[in-house]
Backbone of each chain as ProteinMPNN parsed JSONL, in Angstrom:
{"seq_chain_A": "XXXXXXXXXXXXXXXXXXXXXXXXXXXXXXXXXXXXXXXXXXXXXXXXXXXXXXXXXXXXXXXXXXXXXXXXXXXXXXXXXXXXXXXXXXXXXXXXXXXXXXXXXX", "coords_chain_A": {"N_chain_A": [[6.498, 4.953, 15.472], [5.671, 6.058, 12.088], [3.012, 4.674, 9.923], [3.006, 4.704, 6.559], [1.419, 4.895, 3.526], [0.97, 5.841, 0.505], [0.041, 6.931, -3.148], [0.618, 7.048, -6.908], [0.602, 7.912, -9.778], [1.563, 5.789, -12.642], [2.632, 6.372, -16.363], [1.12, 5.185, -18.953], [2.358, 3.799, -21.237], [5.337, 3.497, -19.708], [5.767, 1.658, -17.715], [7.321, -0.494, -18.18], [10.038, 0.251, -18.281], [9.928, 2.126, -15.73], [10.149, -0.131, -13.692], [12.543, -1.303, -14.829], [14.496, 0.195, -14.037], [13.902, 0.95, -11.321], [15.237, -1.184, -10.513], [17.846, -0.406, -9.894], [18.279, 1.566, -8.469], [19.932, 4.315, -7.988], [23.085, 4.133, -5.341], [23.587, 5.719, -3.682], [21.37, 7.281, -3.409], [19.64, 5.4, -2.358], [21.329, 5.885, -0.067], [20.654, 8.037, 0.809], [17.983, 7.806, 1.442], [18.132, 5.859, 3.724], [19.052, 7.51, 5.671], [17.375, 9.488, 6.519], [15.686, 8.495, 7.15], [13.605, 6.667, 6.173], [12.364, 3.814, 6.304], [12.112, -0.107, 6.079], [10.461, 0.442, 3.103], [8.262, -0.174, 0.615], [7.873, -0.332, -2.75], [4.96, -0.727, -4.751], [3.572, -1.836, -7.952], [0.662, -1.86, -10.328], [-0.801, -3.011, -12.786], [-2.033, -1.42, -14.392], [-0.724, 0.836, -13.913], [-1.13, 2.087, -11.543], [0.832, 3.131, -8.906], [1.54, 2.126, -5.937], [2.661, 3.633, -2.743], [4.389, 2.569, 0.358], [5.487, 2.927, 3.16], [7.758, 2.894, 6.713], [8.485, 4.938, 9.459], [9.989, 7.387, 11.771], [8.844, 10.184, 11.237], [7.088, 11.457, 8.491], [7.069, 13.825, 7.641], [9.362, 14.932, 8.348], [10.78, 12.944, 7.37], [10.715, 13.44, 4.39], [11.511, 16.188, 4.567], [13.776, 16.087, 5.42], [15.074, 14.556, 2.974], [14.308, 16.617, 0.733], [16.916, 18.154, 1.632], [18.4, 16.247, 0.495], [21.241, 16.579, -2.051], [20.96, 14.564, -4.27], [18.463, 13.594, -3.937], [17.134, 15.644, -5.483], [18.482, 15.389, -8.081], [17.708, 12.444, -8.738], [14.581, 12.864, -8.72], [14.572, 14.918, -10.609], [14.985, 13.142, -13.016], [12.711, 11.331, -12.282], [10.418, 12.73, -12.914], [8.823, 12.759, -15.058], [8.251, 9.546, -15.909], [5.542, 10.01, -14.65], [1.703, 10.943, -14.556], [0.706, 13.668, -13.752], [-1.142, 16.313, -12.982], [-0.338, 18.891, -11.878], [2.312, 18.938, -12.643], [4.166, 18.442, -10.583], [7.317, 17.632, -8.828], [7.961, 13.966, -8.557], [7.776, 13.623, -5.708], [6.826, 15.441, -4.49], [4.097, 14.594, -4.653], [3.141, 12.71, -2.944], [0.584, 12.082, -0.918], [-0.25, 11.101, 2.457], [-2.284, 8.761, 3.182], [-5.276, 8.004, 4.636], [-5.193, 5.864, 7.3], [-7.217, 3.335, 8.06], [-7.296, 0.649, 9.696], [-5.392, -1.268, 11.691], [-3.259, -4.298, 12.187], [-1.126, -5.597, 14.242]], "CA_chain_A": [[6.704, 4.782, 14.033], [4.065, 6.209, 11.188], [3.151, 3.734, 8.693], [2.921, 5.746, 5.19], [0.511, 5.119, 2.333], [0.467, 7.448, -1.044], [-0.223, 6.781, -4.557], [0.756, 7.818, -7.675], [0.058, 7.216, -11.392], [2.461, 5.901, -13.943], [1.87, 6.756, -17.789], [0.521, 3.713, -19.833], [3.996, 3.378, -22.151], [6.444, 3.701, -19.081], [5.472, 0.355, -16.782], [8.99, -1.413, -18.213], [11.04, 1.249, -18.114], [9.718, 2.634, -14.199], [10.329, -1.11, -13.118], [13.836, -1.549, -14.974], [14.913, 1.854, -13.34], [13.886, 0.813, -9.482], [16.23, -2.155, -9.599], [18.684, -0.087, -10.097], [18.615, 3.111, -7.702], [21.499, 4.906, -7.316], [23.409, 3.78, -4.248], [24.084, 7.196, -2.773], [19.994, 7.843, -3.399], [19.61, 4.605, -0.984], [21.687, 6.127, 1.451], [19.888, 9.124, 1.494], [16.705, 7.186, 2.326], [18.278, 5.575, 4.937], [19.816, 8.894, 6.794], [16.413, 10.337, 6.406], [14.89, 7.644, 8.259], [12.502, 5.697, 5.098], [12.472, 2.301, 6.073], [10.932, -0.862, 5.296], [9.738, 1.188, 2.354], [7.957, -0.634, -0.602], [6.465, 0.201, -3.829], [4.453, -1.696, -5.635], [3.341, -1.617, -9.464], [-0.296, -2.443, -10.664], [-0.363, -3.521, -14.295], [-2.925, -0.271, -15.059], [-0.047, 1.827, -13.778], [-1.398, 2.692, -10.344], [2.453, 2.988, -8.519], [1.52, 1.931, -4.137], [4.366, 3.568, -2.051], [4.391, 1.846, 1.678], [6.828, 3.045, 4.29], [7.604, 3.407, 8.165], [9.473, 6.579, 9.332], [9.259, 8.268, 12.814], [7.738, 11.301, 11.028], [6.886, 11.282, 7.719], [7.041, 15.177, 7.609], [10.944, 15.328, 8.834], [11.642, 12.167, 6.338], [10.45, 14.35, 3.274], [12.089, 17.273, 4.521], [14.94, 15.621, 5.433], [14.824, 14.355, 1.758], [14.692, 18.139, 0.148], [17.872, 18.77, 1.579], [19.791, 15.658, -0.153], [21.307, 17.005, -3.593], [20.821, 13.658, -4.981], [17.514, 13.481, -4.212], [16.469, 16.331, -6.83], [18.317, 14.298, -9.051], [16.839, 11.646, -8.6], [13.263, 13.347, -9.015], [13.957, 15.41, -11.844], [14.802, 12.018, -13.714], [11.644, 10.307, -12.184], [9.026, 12.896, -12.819], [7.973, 12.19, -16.659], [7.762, 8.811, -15.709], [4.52, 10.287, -13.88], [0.759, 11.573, -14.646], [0.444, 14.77, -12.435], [-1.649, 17.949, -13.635], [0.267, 19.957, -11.195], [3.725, 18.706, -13.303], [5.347, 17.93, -9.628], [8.323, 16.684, -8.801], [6.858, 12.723, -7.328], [8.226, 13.634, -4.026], [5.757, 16.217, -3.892], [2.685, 14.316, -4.885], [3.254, 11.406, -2.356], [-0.17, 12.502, 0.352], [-0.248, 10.22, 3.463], [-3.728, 8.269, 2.808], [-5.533, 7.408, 5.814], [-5.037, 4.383, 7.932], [-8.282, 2.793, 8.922], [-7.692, -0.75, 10.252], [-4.232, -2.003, 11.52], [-3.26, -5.306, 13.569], [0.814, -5.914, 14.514]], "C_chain_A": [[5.4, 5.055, 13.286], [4.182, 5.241, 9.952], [2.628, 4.377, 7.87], [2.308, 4.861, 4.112], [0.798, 5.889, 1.406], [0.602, 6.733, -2.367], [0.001, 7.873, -5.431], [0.431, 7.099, -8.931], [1.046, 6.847, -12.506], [2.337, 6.072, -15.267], [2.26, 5.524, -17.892], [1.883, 2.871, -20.233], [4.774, 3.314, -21.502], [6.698, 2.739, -18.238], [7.355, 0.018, -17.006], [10.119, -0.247, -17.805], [11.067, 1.648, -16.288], [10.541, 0.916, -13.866], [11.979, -1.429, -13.202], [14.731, -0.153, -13.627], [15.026, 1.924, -11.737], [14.49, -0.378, -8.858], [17.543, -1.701, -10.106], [19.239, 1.401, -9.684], [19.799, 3.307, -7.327], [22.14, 4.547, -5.939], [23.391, 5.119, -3.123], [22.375, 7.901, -2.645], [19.571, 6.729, -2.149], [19.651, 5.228, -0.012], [21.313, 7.258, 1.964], [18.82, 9.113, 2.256], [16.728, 6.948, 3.511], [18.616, 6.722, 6.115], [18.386, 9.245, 7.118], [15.398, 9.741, 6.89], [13.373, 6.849, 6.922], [13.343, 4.22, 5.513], [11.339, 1.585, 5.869], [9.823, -0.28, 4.202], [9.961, 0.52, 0.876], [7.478, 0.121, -1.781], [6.185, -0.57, -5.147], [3.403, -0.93, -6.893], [2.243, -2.388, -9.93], [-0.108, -2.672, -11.915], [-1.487, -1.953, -14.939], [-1.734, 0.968, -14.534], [0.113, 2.43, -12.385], [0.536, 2.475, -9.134], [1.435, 3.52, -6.61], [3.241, 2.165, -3.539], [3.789, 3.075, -0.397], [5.408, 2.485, 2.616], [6.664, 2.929, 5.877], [8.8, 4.572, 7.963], [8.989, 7.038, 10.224], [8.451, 9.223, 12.566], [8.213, 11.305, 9.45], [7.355, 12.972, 6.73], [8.32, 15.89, 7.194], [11.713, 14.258, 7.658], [11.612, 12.864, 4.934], [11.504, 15.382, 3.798], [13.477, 17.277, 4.653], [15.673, 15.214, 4.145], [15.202, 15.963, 0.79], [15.571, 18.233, 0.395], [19.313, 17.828, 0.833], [19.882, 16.109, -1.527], [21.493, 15.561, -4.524], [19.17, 13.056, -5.179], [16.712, 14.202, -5.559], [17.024, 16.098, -7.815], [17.753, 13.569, -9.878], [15.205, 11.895, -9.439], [13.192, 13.917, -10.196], [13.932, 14.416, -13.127], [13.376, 11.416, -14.118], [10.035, 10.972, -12.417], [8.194, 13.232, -14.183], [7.464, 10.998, -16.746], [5.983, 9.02, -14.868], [3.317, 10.982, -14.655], [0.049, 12.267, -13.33], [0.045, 15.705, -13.224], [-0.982, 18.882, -13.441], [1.846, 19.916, -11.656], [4.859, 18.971, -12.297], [6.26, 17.08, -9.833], [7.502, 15.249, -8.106], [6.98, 13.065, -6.214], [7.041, 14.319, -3.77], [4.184, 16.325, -3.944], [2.268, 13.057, -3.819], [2.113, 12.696, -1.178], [-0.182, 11.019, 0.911], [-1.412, 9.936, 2.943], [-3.618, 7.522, 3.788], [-5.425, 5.973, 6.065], [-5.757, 3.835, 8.917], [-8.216, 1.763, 9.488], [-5.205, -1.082, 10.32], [-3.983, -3.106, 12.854], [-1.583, -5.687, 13.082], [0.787, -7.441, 14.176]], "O_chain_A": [[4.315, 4.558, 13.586], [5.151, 5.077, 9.212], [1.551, 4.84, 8.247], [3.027, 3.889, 3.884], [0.866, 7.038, 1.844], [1.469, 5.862, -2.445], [-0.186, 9.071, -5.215], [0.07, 5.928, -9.043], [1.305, 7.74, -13.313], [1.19, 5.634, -15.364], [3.167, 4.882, -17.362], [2.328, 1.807, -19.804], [5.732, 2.978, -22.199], [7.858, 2.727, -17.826], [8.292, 0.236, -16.238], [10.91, -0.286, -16.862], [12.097, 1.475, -15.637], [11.768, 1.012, -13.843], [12.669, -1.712, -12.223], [15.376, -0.117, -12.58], [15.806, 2.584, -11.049], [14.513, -0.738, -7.681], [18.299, -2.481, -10.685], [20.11, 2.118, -10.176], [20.538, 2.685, -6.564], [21.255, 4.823, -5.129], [23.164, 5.152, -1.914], [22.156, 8.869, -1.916], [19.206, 7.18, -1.064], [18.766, 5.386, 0.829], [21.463, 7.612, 3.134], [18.521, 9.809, 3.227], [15.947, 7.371, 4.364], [18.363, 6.595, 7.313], [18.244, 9.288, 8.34], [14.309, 10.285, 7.079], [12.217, 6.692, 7.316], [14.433, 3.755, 5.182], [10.188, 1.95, 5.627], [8.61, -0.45, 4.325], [10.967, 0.498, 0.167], [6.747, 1.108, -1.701], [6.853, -0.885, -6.132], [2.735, 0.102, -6.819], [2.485, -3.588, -10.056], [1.066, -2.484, -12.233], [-1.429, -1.705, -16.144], [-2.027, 2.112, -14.879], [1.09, 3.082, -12.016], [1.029, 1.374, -8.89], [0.95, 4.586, -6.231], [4.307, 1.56, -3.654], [2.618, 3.349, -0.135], [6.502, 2.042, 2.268], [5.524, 2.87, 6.336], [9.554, 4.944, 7.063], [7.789, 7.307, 10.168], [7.456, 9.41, 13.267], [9.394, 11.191, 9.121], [7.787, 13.118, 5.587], [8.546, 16.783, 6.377], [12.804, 14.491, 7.139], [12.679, 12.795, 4.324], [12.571, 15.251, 3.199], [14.256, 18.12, 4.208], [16.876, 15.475, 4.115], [16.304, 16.217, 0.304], [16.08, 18.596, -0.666], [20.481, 18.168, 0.64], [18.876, 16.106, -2.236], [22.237, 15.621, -5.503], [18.723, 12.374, -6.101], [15.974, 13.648, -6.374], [16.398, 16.448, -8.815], [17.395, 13.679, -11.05], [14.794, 11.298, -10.434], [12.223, 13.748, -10.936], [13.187, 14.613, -14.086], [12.889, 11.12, -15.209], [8.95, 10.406, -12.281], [7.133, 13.851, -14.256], [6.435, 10.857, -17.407], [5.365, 7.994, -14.586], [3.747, 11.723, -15.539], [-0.675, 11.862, -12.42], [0.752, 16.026, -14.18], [-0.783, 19.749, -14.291], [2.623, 20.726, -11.152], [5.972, 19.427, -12.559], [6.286, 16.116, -10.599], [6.594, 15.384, -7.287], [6.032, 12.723, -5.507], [6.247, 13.904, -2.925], [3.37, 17.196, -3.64], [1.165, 12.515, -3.904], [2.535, 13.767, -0.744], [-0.144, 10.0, 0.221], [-1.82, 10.779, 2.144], [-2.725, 6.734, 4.1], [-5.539, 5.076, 5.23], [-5.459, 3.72, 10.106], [-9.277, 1.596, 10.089], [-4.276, -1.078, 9.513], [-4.313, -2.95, 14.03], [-1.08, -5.945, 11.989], [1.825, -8.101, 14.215]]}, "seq_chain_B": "XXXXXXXXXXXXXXXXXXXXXXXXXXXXXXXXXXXXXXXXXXXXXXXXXXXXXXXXXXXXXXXXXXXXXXXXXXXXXXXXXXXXXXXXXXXXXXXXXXXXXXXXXX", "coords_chain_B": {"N_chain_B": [[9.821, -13.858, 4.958], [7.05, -12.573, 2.978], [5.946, -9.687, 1.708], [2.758, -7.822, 0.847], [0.797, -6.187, -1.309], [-2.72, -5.202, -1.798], [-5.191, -4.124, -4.073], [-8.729, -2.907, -3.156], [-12.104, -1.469, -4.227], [-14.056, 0.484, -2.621], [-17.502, 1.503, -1.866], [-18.859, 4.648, -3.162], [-20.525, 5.929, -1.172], [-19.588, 4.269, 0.92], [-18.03, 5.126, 2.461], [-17.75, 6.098, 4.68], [-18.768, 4.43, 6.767], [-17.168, 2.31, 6.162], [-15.418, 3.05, 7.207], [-15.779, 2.872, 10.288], [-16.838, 0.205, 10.79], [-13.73, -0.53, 10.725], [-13.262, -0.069, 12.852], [-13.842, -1.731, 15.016], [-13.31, -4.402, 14.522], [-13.999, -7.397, 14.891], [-13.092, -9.543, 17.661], [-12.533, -12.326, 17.605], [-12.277, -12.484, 15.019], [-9.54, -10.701, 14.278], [-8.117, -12.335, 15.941], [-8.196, -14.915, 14.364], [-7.13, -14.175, 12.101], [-4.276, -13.335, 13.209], [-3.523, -16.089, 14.081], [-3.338, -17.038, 11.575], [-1.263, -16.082, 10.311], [-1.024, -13.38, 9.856], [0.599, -10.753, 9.228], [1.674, -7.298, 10.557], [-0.385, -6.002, 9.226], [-2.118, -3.085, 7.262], [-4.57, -1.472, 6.622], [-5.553, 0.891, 4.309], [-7.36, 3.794, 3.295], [-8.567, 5.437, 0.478], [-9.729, 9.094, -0.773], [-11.371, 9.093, -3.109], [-12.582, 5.888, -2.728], [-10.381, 3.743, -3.081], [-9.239, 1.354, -1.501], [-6.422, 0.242, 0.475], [-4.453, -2.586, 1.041], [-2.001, -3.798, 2.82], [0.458, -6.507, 4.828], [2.177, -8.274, 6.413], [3.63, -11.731, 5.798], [4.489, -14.927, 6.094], [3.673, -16.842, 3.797], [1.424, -15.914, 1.421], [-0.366, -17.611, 0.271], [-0.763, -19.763, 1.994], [-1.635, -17.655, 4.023], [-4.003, -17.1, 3.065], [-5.489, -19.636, 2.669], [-5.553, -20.552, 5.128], [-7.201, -18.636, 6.497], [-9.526, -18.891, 4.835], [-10.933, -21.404, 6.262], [-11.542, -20.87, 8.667], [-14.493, -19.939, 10.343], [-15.125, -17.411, 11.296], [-14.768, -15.966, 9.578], [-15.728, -16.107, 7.199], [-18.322, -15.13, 8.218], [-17.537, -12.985, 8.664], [-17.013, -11.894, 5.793], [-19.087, -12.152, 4.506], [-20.299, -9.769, 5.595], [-18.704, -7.639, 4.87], [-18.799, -8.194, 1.831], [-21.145, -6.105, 0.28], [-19.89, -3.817, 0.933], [-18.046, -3.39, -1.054], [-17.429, -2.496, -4.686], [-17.471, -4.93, -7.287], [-17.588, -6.507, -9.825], [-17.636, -9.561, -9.988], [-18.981, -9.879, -8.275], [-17.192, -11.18, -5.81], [-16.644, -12.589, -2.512], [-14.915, -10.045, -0.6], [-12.279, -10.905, 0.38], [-11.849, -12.851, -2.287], [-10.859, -11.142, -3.59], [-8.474, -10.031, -3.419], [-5.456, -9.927, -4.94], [-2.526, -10.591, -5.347], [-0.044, -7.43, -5.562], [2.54, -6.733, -7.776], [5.547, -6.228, -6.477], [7.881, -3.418, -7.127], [10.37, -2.455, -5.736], [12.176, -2.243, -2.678], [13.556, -1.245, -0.074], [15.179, -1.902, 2.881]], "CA_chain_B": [[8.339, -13.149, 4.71], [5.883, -11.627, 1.932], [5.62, -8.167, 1.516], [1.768, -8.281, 0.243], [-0.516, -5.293, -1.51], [-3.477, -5.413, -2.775], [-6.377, -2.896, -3.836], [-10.293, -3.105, -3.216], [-12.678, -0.601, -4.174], [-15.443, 1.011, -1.918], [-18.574, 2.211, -2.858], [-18.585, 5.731, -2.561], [-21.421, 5.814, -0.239], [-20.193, 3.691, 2.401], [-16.783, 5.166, 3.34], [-17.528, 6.64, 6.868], [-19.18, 3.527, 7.828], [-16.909, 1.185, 6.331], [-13.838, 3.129, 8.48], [-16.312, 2.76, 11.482], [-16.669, -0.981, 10.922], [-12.893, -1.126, 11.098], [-12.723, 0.103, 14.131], [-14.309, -2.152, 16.231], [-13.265, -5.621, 14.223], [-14.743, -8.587, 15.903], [-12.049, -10.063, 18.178], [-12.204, -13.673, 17.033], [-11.599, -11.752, 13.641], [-8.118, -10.556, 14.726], [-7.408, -13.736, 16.41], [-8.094, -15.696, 13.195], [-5.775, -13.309, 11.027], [-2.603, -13.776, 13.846], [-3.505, -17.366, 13.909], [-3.099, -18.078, 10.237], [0.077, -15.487, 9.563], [-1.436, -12.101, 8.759], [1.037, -9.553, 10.363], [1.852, -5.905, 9.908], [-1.616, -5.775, 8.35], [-2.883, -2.148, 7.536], [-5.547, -1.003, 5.077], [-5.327, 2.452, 3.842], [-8.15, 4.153, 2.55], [-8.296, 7.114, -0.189], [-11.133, 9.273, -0.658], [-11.946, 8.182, -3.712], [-12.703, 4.591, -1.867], [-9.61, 3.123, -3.647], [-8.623, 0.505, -0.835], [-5.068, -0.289, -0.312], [-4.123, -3.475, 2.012], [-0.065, -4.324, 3.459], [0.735, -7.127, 5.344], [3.579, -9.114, 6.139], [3.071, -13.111, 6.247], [5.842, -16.107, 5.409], [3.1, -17.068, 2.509], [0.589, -15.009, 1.532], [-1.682, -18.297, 0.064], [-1.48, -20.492, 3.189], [-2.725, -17.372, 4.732], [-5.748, -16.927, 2.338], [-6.199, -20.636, 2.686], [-5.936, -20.739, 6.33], [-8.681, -17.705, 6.953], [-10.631, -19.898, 4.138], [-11.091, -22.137, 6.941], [-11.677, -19.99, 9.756], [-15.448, -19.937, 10.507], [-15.964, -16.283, 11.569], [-14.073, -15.281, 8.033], [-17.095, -16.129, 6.187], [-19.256, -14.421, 8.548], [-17.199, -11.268, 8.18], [-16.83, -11.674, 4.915], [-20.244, -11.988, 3.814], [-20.786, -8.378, 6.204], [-18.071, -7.066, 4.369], [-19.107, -7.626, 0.719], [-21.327, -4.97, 0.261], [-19.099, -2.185, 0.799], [-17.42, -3.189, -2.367], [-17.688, -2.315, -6.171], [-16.813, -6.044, -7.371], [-18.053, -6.809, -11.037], [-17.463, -10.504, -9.682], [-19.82, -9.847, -6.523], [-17.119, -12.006, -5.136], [-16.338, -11.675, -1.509], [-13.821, -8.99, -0.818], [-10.98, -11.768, 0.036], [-11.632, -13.259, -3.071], [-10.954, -10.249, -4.979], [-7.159, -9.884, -2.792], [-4.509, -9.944, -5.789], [-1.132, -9.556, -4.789], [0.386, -6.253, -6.389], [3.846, -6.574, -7.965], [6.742, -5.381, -5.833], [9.148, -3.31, -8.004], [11.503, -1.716, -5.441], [12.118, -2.547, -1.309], [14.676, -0.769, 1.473], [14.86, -2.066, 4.073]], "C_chain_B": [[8.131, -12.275, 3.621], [5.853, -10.42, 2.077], [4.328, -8.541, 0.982], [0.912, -6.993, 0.202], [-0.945, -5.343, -2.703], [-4.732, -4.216, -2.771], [-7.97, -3.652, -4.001], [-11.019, -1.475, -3.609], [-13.463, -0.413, -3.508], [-16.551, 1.689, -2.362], [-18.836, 3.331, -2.369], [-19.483, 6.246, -1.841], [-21.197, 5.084, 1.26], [-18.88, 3.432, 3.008], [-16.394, 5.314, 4.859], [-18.125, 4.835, 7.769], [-18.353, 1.875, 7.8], [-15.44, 1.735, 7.439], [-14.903, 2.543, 9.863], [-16.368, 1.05, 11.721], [-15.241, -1.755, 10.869], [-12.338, -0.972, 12.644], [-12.819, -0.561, 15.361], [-14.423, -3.81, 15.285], [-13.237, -6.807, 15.514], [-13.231, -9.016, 16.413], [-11.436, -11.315, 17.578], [-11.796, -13.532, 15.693], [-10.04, -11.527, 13.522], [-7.879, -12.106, 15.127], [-7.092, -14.698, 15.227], [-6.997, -15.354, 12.232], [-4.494, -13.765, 12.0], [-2.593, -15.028, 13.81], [-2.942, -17.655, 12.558], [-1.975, -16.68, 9.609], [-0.405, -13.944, 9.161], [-0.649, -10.958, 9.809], [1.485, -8.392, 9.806], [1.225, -5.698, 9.15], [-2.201, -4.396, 8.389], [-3.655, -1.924, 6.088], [-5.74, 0.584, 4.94], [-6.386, 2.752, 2.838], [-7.955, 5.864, 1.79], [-9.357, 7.685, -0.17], [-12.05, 9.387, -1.668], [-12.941, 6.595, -3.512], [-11.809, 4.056, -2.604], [-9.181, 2.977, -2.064], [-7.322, 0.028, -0.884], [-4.671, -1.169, 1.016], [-2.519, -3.513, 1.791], [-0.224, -4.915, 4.562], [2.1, -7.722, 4.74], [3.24, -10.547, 6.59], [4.018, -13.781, 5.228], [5.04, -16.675, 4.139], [1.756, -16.602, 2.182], [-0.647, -16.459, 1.224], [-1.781, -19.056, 0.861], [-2.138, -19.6, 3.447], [-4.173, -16.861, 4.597], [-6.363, -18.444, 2.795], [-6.509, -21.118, 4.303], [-7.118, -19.319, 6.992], [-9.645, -18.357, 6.236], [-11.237, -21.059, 5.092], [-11.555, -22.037, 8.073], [-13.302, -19.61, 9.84], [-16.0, -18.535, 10.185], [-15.487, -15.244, 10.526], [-14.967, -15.228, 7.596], [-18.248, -15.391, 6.888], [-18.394, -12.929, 8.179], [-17.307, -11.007, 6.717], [-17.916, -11.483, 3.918], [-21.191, -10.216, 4.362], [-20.203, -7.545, 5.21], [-18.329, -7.328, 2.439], [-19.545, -6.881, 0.007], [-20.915, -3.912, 0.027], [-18.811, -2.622, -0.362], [-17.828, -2.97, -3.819], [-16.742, -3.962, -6.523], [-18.075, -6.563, -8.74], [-18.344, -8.499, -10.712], [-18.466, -11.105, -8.963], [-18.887, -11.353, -5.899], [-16.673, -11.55, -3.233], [-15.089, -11.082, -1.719], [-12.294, -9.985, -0.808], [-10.712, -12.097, -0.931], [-11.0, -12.175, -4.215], [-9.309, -9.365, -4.309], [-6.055, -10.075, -3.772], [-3.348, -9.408, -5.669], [-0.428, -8.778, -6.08], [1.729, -6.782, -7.182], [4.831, -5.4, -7.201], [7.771, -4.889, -6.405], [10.055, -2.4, -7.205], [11.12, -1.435, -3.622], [13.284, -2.002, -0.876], [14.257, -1.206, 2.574], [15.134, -1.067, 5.324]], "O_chain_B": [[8.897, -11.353, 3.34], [5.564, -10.251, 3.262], [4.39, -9.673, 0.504], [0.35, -6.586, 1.219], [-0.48, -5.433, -3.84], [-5.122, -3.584, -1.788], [-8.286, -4.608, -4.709], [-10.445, -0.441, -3.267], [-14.137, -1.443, -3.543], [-16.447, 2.481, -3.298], [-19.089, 3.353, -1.165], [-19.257, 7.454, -1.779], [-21.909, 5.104, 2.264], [-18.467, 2.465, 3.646], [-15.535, 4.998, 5.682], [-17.909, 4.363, 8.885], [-18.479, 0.88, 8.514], [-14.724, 1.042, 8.161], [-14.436, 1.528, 10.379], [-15.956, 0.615, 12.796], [-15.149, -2.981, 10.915], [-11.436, -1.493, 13.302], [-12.252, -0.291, 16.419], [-15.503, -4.399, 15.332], [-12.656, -6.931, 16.592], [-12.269, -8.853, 15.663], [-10.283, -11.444, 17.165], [-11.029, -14.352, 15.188], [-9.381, -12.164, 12.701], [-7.391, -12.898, 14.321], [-5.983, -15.21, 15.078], [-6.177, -16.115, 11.719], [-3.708, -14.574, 11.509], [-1.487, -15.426, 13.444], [-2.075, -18.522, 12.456], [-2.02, -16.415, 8.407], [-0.051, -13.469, 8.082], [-1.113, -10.456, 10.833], [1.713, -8.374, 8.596], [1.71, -5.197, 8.136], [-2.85, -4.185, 9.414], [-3.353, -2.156, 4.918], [-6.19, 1.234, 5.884], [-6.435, 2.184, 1.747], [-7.498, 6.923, 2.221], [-10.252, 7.064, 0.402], [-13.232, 9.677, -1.48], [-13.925, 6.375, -4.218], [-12.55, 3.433, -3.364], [-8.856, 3.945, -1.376], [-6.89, -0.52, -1.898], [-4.557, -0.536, 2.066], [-1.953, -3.281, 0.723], [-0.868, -4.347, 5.444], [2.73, -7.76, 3.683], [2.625, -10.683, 7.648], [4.291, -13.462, 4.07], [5.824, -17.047, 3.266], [0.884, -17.086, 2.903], [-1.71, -16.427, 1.843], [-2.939, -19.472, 0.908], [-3.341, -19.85, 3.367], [-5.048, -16.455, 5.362], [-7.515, -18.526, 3.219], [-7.436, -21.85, 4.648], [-7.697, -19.437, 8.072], [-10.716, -18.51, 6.822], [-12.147, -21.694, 4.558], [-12.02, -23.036, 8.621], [-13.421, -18.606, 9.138], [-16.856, -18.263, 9.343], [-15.711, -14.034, 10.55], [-15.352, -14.069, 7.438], [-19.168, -15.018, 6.16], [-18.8, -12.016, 7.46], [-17.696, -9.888, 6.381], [-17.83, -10.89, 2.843], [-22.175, -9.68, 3.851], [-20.931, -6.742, 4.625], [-17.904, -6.381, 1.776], [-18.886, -6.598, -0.993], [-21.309, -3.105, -0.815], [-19.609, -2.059, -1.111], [-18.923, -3.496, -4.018], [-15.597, -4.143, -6.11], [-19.233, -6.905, -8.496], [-19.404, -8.861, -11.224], [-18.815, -12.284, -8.914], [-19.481, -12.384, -5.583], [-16.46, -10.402, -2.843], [-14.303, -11.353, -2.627], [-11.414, -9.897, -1.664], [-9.517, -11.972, -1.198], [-10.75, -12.404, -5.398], [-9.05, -8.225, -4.696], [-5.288, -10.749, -3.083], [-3.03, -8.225, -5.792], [-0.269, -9.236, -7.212], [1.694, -7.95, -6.794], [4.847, -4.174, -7.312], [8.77, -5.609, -6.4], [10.59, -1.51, -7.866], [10.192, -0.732, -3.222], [14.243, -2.444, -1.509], [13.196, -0.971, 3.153], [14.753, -1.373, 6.454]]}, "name": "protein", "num_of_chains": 2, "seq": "XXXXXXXXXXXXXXXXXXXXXXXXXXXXXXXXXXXXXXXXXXXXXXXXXXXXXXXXXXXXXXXXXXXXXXXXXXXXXXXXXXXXXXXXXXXXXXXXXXXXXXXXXXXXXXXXXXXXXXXXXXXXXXXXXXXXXXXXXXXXXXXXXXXXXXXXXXXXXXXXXXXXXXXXXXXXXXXXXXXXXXXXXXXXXXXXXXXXXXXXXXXXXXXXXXXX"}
């Protein structure tokens, strides 16, 4: 199992809105997660915006890609990616980088 | 159990050596953390030095208050202040603020 890291940035004005919005994911976007192997997958919300995603997932690589092929996922994304500050004006999916994992105890 | 993340900063000078000082955490160090609840603990570093801690523990402030107690905490912890950018100069535990969780799969 790889344990997943990545960060992203939320704009200033959007905190309530991102938060209302993630207790309330589509069910059929769930179950895409789950097929696609994202589990135990958190994400947590700093009050400056900073958006922590967390996951496990045999391969992190195959869960993304596995991901591209649900048509609810780009949905999903094209909804969620104004909520975002990206230069490169990605979809989020495609700004999530693994960030190293220096220290871990089970 | 807690879901629990929190961010530290590093000083951007003393990333290679603070991964190197995770690599070889004192034993009685680990022991103290499984002793007082600290599990599925990983710290994720960016290369910015934006620090990002996840653990899982049934209460995240027994297990601040039970490493508060723990002898060889305060010796690590006084090794480990340094690395950090901390306006506070408090030690790095002290400066552990759990994130807000806005959205979990299990």
């Amino acid at each position: 199992m790889q344990r997943v890291c990545f960060t992203l940035q939320v704009k200033p004005g959007r905190l309530d809105e991102y938060r209302l919005r993630h207790r309330e994911v589509w069910p059929d976007m769930l179950d895409a997660l789950r097929r696609t192997g994202w589990t135990n997958y958190s994400l947590f919300l700093r009050s400056d915006g900073l958006l922590i995603g967390y996951l496990e997932t045999p391969d992190f690589e195959a869960a993304r890609a596995g991901m591209d092929l649900e048509p609810v996922n780009a949905r999903w994304q094209s909804q969620m990616r104004d909520f975002f500050i990206d230069p490169g004006a990605r979809d989020p999916d495609k700004q999530m980088l693994s960030i190293e994992e220096v220290f871990h105890l089970d």
